[in-house]
N, C-alpha and C positions, 0 to 999 in steps of 0.2 A: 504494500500500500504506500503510495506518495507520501502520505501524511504521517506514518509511523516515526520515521527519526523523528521530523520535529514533535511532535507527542511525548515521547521518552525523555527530549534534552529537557523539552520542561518543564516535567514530571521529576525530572533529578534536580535542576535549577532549584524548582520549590522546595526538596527535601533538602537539600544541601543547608537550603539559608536559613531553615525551621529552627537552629538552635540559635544561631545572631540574634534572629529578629525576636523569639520569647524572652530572650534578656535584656535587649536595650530599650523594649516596647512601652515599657512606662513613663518616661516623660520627652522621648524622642521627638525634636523638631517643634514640641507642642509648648517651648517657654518654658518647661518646667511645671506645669500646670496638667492636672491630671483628670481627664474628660468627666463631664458631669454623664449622672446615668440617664439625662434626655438628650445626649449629643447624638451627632451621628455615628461617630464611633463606636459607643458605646452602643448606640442601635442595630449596626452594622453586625457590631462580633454575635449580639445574642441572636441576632434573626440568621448570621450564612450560619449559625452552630446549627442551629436546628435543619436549613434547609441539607446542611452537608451531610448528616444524620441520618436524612433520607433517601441519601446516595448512595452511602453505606449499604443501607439494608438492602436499597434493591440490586448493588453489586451481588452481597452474597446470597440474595434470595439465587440468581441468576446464575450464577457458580454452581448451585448445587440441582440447577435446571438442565443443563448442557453440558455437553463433553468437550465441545469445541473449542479449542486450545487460543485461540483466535480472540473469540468472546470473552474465555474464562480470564486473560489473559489482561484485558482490558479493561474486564470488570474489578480484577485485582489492583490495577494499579490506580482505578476511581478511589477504590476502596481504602488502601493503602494513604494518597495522597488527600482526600477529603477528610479523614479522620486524623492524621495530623495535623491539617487545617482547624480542624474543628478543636483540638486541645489548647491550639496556643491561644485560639482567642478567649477560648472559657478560659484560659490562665491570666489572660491581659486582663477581665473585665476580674477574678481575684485580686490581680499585681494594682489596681485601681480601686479595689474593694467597693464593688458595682454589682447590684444583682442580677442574675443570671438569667432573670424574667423580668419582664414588665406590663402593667397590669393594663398598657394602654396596646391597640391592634399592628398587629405585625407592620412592618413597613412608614411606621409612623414618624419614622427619621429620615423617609424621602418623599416624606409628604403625598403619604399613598394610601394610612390606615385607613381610611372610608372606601378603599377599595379592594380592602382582604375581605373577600364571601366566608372562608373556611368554608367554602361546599366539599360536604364529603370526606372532612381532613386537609383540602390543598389549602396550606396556610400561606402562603406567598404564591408569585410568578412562578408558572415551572413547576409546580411539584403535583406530585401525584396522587391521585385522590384514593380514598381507603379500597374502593371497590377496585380500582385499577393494580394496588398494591396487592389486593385478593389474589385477583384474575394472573399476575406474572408469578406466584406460588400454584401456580395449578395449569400452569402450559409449563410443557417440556421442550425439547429439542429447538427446532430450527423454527417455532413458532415463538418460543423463550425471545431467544434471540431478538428476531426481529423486534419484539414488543417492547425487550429491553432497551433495546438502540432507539425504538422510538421516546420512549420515557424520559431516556436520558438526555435525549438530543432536546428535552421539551425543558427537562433539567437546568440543563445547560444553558440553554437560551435563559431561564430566569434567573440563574445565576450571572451571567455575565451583565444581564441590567444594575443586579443589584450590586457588584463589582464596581459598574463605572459608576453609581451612584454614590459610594464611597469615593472612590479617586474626587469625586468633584467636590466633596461632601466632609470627607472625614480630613482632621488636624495632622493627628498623630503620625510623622513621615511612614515609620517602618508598616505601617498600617493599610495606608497608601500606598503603597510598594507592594505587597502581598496581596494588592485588592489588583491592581495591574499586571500580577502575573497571575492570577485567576482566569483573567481576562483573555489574558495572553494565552495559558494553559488550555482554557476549554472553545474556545473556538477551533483553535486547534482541534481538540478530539471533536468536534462538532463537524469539522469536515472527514476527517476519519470514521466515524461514524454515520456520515452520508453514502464513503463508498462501501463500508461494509453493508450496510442496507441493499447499495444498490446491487450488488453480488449476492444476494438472497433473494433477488427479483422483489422487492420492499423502497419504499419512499420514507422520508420526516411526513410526520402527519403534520405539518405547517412549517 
């Protein structure tokens, strides 16, 4: 696939800089001054923890759907780099001593809460609705697959809005930085997961 080096380099890029950036993340670039928990930083880490959470799962739901090395392969390395993702920022919003929830609607630090439904479970852009998350534990093979590649590519798309929403949005440099290789990171696999699609005779459902 065209797209697989660049996938991997910035799939290890991220890992690589994962121990820098949970160290110096607390008052990096920001004055010294440590985000209030209605900032967008602070709105940023607890809403991509949860949406990355749901990446996870349906990596390994999908892992233990299919044999294909191809898939499983890809859905590892979601798996892998979204859950490190997902530690440093519930570490930054302790290193800030910020809570991990808030009691106001998802996305309300890009001036979007009156536009989370929660239908179904999809708590942001991109995520996947409870029945949907059903329905990919109960298809196997190369039906898995596709359904997975669509999920994620749907995924993906709501994560990278909410990515460049932080770059515009959040103080915190190292924060900012890890929100532009999100960015960078999943379009990437969003065109990789077009052509795996299309080599399954399968499309992005949008």
């Amino acid at each position: 696939m065209r797209h697989a080096g660049l996938v991997a380099g910035a799939a290890a890029t991220a890992l690589v800089a994962a121990g820098a950036i949970t160290y110096a993340v607390a008052g990096d670039d920001g004055g010294g001054r440590t985000p209030s928990a209605e900032s967008a930083d602070a709105g940023f880490a607890r809403d991509m923890a949860v949406h990355h959470q749901q990446a996870v799962e349906m990596s390994y739901i999908v892992r233990d759907r299919t044999k294909d090395e191809e898939v499983r392969r890809l859905a590892y390395d979601i798996a892998q780099t979204q859950a490190n993702q997902r530690g440093m920022m519930l570490g930054w919003l302790d290193l800030w001593g910020l809570p991990k929830v808030s009691s106001k609607p998802p996305m309300t630090w890009m001036e979007m809460g009156g536009m989370a439904s929660a239908k179904d479970g999809a708590l942001m852009p991109g995520m996947a609705t409870n029945s949907e998350m059903k329905k990919l534990g109960e298809l196997s093979g190369k039906q898995a697959e596709v359904f997975y590649l669509q999920l994620m590519t749907d995924h993906h798309k709501g994560g990278v809005h909410m990515a460049e929403g932080c770059v515009d949005r959040c103080v915190v440099g190292v924060e900012k930085r890890l929100a532009r290789g999100m960015v960078d990171a999943q379009q990437s696999e969003i065109l990789l997961m077009a052509d795996m699609l299309e080599a399954r005779g399968a499309a992005p459902r949008s």
